[in-house]
C-alpha positions as CSV (number, residue, x, y, z in Angstrom):
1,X,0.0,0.0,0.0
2,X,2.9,2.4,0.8
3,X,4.3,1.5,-2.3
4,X,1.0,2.4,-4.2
5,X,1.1,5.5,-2.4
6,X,5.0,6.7,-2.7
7,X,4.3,5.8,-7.2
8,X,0.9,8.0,-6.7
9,X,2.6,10.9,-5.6
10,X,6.1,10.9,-7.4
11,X,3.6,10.7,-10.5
12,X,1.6,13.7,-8.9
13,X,4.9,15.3,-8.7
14,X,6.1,14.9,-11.9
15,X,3.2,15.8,-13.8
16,X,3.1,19.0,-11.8
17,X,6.8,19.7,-12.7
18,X,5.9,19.0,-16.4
19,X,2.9,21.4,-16.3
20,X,5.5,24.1,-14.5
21,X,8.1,23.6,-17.3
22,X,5.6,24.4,-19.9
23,X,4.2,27.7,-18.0
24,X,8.1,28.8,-17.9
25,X,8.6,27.9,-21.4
26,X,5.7,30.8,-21.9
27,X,6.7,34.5,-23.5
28,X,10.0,32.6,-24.7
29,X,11.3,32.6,-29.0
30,X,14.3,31.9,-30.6
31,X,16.3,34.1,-31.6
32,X,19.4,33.5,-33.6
33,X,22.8,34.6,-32.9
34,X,26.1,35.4,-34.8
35,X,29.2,36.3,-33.3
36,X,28.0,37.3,-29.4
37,X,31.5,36.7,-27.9
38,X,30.6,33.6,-26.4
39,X,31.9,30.5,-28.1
40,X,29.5,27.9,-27.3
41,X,26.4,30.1,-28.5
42,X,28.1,31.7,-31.3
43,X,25.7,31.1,-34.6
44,X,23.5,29.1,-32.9
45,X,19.9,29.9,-31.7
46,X,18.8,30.8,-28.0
47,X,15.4,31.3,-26.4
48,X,14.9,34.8,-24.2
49,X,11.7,36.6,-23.5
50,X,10.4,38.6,-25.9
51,X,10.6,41.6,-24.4
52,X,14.7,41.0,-24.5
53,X,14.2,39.4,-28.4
54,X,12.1,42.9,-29.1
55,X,14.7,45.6,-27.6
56,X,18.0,43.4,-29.6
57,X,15.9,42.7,-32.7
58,X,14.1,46.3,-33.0
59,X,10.9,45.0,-33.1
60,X,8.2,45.8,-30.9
61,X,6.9,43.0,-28.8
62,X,3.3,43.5,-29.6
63,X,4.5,42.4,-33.1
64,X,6.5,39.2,-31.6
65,X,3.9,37.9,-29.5
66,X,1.0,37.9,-32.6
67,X,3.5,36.1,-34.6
68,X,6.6,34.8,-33.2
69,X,7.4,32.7,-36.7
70,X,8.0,35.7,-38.9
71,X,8.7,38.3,-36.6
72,X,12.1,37.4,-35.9
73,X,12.5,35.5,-38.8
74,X,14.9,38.5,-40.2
75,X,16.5,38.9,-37.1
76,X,20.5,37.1,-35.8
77,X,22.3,38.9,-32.7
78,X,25.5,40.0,-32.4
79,X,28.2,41.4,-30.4
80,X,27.1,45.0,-32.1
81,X,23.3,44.5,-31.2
82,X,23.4,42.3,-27.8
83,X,22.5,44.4,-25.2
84,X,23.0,43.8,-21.5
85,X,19.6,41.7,-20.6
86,X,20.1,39.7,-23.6
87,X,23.8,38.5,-22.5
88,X,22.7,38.7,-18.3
89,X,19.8,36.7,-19.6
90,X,22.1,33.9,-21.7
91,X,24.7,33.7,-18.9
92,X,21.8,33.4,-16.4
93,X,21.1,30.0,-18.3
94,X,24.3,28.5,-19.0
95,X,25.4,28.7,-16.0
């Protein structure tokens, strides 16, 4: 029965954590990247809110958040238009 119990809730758990994943995952694009100074996420393509994805892209974010696919579709950071919440923001998550 305890056994029963412990599965039950680790399953409770999980599916809570999955649900919390996908809310955080909310108000993030992609956004690609050239040469931003770091190695590991030079030419690549990163996820940041789209208020950070509006201000280095110079689109607004009204215009991002109706259609995220073409909106940035135009649009590759570099070390010229990264700004300082776009790198605090990609340090934030690689570290």
């Amino acid at each position: 029965m305890k056994t029963i119990a412990a599965i039950a809730g680790l399953a409770l758990a999980l599916a809570s954590g999955s649900a919390f994943a996908a809310a955080s995952q909310e108000g993030l694009v992609n956004v690609k990247t050239g040469d931003i100074g770091v190695p590991a996420l030079n030419n690549t393509t990163v996820q940041v809110p789209i208020g950070i994805a509006a201000q280095v892209c110079g689109v607004d974010a009204n215009v991002i958040a109706k259609d995220r696919d073409t909106a940035l579709a135009n649009c590759t950071v570099t070390q010229t238009s990264a700004n300082k919440d776009f790198m605090n923001f990609i340090q934030k998550k690689t570290n």
